[in-house]
Backbone as JSON, one array per atom type, in Angstrom:
{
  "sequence": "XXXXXXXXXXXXXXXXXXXXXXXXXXXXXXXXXXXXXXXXXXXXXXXXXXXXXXXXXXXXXXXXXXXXXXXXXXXXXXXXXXXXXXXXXXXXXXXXXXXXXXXXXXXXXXXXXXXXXXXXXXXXXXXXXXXXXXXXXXXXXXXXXXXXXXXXXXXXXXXXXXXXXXXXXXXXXXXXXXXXXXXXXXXXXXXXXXXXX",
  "N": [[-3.56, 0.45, 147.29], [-4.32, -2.02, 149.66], [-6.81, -2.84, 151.9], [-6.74, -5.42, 153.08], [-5.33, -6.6, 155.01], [-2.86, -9.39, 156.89], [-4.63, -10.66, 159.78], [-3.29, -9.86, 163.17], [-0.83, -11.84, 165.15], [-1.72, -14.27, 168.04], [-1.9, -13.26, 170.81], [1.06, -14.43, 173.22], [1.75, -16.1, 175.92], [3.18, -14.67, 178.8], [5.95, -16.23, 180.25], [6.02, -16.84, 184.36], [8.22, -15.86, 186.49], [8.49, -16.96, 188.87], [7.5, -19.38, 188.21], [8.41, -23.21, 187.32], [11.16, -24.38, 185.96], [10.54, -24.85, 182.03], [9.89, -28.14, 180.61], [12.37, -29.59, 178.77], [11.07, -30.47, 175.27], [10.21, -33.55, 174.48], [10.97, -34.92, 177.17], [9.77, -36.94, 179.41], [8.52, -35.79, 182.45], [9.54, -37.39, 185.61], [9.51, -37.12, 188.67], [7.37, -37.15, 190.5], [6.78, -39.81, 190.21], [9.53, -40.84, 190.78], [9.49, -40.18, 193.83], [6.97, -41.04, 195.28], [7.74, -43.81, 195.01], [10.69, -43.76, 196.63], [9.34, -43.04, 199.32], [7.18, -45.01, 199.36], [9.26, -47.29, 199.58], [10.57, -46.39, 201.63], [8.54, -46.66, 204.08], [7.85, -49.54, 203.8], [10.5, -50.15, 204.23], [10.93, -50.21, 206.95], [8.29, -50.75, 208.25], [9.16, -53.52, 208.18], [11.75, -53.52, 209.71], [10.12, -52.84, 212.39], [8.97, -54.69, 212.61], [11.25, -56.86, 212.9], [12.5, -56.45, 215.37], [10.17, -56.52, 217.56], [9.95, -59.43, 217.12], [12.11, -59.79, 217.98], [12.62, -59.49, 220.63], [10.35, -60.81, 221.8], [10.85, -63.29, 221.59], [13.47, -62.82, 223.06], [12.43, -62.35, 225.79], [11.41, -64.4, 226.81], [12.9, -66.14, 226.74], [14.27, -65.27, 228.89], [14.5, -65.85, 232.57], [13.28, -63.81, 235.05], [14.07, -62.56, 238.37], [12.0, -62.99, 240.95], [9.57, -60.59, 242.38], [10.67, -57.67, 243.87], [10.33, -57.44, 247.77], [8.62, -55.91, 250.5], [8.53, -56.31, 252.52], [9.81, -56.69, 255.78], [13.42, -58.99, 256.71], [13.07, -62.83, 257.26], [13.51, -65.57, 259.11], [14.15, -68.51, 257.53], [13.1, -70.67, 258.94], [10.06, -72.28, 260.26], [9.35, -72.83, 262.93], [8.6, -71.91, 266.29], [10.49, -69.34, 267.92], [12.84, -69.93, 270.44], [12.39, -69.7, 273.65], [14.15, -69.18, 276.09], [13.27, -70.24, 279.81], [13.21, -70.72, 283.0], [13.51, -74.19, 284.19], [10.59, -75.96, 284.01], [8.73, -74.3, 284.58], [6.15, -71.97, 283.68], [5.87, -70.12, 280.79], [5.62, -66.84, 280.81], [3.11, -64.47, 279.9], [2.54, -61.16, 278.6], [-0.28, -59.15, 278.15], [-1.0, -57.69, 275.48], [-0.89, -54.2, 275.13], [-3.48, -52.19, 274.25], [-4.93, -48.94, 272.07], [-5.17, -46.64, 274.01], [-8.26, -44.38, 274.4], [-9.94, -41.43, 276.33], [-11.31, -41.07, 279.19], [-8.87, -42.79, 281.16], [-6.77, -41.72, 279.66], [-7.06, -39.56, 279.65], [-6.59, -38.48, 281.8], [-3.89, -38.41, 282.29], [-3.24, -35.73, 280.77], [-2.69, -32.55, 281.53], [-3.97, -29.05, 281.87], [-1.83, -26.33, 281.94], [-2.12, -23.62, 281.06], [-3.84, -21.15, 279.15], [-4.17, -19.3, 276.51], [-4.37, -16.24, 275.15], [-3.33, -14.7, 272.17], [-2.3, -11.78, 272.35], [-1.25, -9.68, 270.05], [-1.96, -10.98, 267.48], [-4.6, -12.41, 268.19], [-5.3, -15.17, 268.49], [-5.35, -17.6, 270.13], [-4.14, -20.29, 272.45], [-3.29, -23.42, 274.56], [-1.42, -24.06, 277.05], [0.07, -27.29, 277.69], [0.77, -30.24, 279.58], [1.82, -33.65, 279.75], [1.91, -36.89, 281.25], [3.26, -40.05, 281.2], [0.99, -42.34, 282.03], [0.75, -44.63, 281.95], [2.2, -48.7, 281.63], [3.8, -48.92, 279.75], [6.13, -47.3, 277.23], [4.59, -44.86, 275.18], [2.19, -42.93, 272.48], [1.36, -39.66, 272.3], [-1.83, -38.19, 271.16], [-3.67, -34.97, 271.46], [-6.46, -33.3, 271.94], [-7.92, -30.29, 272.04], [-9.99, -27.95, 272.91], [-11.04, -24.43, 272.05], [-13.06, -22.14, 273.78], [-15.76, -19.92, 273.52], [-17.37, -17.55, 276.29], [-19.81, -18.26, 276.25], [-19.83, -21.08, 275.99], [-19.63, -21.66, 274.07], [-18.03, -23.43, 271.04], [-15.2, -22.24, 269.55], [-13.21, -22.62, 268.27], [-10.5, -25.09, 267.68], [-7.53, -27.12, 268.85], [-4.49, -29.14, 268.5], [-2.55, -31.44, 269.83], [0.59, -33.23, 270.06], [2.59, -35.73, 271.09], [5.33, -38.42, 270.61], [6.68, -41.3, 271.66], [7.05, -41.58, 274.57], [8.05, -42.44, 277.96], [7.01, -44.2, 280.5], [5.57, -42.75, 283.26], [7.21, -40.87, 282.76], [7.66, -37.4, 281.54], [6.06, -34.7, 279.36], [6.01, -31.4, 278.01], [3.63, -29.7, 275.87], [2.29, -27.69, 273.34], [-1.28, -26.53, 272.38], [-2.44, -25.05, 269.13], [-4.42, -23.05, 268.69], [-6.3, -22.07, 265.68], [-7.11, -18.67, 264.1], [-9.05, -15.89, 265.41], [-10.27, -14.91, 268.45], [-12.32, -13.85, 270.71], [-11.47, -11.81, 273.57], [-11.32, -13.62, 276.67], [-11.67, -16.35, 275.77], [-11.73, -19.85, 277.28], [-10.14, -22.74, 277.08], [-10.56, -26.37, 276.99], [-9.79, -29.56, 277.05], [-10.53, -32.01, 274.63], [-10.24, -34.34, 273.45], [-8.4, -37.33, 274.27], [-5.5, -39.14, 273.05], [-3.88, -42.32, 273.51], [-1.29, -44.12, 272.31], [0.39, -47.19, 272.26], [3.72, -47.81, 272.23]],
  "CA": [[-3.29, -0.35, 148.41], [-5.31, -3.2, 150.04], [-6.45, -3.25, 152.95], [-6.54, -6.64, 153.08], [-3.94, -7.5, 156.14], [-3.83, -10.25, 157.57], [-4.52, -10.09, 160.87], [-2.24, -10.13, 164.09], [-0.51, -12.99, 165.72], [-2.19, -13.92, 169.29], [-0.42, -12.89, 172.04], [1.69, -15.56, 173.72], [1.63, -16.12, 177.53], [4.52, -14.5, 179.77], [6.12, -17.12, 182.27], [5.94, -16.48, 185.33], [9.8, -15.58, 187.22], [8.43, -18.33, 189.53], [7.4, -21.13, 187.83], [9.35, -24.0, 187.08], [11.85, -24.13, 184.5], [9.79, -25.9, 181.02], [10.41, -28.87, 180.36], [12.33, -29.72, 177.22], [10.07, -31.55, 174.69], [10.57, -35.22, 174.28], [11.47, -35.61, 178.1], [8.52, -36.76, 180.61], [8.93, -35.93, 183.88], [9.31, -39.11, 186.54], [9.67, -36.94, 189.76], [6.77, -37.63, 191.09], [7.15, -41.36, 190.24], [10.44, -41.28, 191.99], [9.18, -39.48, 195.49], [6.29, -41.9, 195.25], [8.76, -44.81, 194.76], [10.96, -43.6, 197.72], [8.45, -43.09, 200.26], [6.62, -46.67, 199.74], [10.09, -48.06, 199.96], [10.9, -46.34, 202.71], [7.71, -47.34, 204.77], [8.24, -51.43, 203.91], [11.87, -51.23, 205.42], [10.41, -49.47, 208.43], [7.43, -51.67, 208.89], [10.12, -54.46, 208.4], [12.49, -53.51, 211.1], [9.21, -52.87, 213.77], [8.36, -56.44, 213.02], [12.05, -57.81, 213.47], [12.61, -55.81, 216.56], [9.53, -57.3, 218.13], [9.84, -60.65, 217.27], [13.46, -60.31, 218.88], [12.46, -58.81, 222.02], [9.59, -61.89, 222.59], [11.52, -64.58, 221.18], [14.34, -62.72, 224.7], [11.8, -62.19, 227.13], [10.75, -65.9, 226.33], [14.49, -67.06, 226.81], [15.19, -64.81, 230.27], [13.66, -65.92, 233.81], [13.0, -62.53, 235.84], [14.11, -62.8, 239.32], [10.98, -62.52, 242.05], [9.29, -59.13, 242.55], [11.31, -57.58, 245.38], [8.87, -58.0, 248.91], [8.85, -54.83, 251.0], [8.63, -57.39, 254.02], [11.39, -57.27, 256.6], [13.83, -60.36, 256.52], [12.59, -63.36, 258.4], [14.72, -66.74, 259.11], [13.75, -69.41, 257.08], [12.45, -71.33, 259.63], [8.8, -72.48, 260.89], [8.84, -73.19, 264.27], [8.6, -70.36, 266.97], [11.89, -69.01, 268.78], [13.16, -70.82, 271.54], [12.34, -68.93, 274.97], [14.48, -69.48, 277.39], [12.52, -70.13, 280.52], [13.79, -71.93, 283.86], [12.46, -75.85, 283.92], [9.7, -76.37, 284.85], [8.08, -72.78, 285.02], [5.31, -71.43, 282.54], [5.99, -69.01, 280.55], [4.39, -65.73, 281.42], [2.53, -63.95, 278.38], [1.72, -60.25, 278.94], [-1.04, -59.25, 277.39], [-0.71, -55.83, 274.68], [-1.46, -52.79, 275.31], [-3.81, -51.44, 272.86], [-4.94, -47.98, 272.11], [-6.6, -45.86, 274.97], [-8.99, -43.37, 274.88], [-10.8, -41.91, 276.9], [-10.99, -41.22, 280.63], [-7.67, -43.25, 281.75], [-5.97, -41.54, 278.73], [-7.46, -38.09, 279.53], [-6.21, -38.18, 283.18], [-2.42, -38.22, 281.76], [-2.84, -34.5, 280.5], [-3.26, -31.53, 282.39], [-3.45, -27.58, 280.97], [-0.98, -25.41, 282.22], [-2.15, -22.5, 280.59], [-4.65, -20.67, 278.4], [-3.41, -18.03, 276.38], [-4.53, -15.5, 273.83], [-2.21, -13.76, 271.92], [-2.28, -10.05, 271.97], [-1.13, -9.08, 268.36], [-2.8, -11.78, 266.48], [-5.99, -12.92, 269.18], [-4.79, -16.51, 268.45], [-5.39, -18.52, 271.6], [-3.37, -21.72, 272.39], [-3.1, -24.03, 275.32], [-0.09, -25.14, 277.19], [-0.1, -28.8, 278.08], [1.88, -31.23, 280.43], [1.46, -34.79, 279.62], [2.36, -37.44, 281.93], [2.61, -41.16, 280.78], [0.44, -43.05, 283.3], [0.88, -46.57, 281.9], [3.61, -48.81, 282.06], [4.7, -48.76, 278.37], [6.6, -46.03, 276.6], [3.5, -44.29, 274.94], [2.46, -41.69, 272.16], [-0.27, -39.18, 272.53], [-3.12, -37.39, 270.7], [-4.28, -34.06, 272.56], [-7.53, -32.4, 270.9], [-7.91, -29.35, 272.31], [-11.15, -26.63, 271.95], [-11.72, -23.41, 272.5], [-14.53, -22.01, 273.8], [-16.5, -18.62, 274.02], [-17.98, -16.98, 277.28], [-20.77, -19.1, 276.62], [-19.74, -22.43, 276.22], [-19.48, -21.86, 272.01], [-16.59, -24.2, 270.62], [-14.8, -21.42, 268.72], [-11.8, -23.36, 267.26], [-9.85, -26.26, 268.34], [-6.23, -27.37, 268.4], [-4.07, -30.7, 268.48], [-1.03, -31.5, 270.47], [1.07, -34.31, 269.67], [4.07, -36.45, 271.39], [6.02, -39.67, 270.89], [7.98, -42.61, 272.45], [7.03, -40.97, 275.85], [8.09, -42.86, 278.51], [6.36, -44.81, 281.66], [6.0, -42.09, 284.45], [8.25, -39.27, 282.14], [6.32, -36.21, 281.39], [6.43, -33.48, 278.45], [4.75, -29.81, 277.75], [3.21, -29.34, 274.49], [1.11, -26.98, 272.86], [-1.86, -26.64, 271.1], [-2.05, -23.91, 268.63], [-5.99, -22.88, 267.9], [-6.16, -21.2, 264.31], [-8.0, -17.86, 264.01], [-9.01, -14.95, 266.13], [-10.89, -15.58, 268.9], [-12.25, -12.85, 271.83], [-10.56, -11.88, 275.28], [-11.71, -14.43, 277.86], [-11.77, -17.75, 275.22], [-11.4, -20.66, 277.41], [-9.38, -24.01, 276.74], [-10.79, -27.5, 277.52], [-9.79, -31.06, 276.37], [-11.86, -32.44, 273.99], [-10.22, -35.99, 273.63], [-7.02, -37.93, 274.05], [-5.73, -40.52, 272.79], [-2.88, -43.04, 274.06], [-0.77, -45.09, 271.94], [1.42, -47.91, 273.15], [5.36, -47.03, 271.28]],
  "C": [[-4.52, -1.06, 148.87], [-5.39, -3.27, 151.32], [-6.88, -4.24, 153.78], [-5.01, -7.23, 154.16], [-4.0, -8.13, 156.55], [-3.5, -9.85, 159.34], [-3.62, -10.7, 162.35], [-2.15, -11.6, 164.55], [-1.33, -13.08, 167.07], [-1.65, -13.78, 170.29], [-0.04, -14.31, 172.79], [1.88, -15.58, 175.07], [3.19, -15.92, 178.23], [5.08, -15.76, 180.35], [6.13, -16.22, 182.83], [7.79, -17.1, 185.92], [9.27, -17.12, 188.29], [8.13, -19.48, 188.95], [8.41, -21.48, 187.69], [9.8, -23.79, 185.54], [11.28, -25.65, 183.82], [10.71, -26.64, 180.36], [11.08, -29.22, 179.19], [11.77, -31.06, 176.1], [10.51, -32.93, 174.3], [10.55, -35.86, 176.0], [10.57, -35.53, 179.3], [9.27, -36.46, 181.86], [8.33, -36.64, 184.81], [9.52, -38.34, 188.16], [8.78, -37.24, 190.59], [6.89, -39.13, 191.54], [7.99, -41.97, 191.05], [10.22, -41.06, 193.4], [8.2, -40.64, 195.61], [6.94, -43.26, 195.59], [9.66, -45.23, 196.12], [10.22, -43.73, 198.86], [7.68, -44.35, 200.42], [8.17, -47.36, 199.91], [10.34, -48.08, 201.49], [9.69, -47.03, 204.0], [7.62, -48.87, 204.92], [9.37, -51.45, 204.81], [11.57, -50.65, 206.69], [9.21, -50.58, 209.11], [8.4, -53.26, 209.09], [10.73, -55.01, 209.11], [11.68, -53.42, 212.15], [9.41, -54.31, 213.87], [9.59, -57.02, 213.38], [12.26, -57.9, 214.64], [11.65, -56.6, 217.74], [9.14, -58.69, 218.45], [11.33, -60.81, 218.11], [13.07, -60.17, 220.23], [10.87, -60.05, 222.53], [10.12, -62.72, 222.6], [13.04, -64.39, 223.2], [13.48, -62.99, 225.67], [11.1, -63.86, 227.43], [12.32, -66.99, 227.22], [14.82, -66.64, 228.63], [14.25, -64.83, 231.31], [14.11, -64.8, 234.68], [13.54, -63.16, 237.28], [12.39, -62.35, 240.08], [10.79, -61.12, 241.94], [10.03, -58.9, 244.08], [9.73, -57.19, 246.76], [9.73, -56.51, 249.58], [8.91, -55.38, 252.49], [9.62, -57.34, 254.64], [11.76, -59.06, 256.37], [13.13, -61.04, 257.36], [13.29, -64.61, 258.13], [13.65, -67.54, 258.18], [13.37, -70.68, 257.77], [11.34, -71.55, 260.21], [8.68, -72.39, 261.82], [9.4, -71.6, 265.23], [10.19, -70.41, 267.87], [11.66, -69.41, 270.32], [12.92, -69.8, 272.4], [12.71, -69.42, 276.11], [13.89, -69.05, 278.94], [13.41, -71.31, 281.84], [12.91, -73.23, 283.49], [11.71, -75.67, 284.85], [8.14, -75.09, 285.2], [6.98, -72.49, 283.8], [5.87, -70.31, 281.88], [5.07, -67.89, 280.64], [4.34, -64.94, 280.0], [1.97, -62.46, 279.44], [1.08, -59.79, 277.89], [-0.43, -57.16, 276.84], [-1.14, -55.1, 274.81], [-1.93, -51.76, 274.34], [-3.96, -49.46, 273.34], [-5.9, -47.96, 273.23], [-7.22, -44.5, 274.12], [-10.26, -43.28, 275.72], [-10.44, -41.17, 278.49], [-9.88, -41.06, 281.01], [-7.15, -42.43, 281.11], [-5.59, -39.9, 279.35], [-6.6, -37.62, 281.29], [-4.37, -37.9, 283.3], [-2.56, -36.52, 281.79], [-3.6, -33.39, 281.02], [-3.35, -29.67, 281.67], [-3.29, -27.12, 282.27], [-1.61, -23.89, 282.12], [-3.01, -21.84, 279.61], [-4.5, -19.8, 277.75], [-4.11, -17.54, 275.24], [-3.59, -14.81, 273.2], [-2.21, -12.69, 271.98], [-2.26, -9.47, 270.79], [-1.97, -9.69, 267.23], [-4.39, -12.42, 267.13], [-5.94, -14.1, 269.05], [-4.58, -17.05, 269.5], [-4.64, -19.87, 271.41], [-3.32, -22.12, 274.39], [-1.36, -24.69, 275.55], [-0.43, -26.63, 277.64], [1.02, -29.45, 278.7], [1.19, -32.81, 280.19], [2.35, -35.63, 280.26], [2.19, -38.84, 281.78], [2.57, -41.95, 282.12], [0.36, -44.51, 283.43], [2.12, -46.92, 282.08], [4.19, -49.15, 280.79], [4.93, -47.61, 277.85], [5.11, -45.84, 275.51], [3.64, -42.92, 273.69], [1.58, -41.15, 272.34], [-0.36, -38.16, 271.55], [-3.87, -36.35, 271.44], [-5.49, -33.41, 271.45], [-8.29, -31.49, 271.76], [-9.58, -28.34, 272.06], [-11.27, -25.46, 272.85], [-12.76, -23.05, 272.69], [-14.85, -20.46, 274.05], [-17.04, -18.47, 275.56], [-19.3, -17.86, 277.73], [-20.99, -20.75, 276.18], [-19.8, -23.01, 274.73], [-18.14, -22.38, 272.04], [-16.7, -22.76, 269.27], [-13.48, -21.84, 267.4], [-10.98, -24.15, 268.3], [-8.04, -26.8, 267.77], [-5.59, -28.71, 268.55], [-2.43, -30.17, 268.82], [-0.85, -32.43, 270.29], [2.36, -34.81, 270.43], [4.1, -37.74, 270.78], [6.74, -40.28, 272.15], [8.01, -41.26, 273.69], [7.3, -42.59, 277.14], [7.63, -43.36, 279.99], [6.93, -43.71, 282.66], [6.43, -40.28, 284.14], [6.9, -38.3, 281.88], [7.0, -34.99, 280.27], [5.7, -32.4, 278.36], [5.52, -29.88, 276.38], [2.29, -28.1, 274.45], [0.3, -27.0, 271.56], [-2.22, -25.53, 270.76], [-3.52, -23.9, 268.16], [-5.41, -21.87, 266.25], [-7.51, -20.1, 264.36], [-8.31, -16.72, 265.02], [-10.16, -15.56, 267.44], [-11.2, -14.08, 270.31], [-11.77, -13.2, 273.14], [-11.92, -13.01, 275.97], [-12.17, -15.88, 277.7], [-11.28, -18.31, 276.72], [-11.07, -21.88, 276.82], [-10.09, -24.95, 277.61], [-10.48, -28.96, 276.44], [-10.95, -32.01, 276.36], [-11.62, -34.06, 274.03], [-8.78, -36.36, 273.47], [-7.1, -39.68, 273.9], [-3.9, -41.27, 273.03], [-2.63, -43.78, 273.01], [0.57, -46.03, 272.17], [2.52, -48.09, 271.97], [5.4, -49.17, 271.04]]
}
């Protein structure tokens, strides 16, 4: 005997359960080619339709006159000249002059405190107030309020507020200090202010 054999075949490579199933010989594969193919198509008819879309929508806004921006302005007649004021013949007309804001003094002499109060449970001091409108137009007011310490320390301060008060009429408000404050705080008005309604 010879032992002359020849020698083994070389081993041949498993597939793999996942790979793709091999191709059979003669037949290239164009999948790529086609996905490639698709996808630039698809992007032309897309850039296509942006551009028609936009040339429609200038070519409209070109064609359609907008009405005016709406005006937040109350109505007003369409007329120039000032409203007739009926006046007897012969008489002037009488102009009263406007009544701006007060403060101040005059303003301050409207409101009086009632009351000084601390709270008990919370030590939260507040002022009562009576306000009395001293002009002769319906009126709103501004009360600014301060507390004060034993020795004349502003401890915290409060604000009272009315409206459309009327010539003469009179209301109680209060102002509400924020915070604690020790037994025997006093209340004094710091500043008021008048506005004509």
């Amino acid at each position: 005997m010879s032992d002359n054999l020849p020698p083994p075949p070389p081993e041949q490579p498993q597939p793999s359960p996942w790979a793709p199933p091999a191709t059979p010989p003669g037949k290239p594969q164009r999948t790529g080619l086609i996905v490639s193919l698709a996808v630039g198509g698809g992007l032309v008819v897309a850039g296509a339709l942006v551009a028609l879309v936009y040339s429609l929508l200038d070519s409209v806004s070109d064609s359609i006159a907008l009405p005016p921006a709406r005006s937040d302005a109350p109505y007003s007649d369409p007329y120039d000249e000032e409203p007739y004021d009926e006046q007897p013949y012969g008489e002037d007309p009488v102009e009263e002059e406007p009544e701006t804001v007060t403060s101040g003094p005059a303003a301050e002499k409207d409101v009086t405190i009632t009351k000084c109060v601390r709270d008990s449970l919370i030590g939260w001091q507040h002022a009562d107030l009576t306000i009395v409108n001293g002009s002769r137009s319906p009126a709103g007011y501004v009360v600014f309020v301060e507390f004060l310490d034993a020795k004349g320390t502003v401890l915290t301060d409060g604000i009272a507020t009315t409206d459309d008060l009327a010539p003469g009429a009179s209301v109680k408000v209060k102002a509400q200090g924020v915070g604690e404050v020790p037994t025997g705080t006093t209340c004094r008005v710091k500043q008021v202010t008048r506005d004509p309604m």
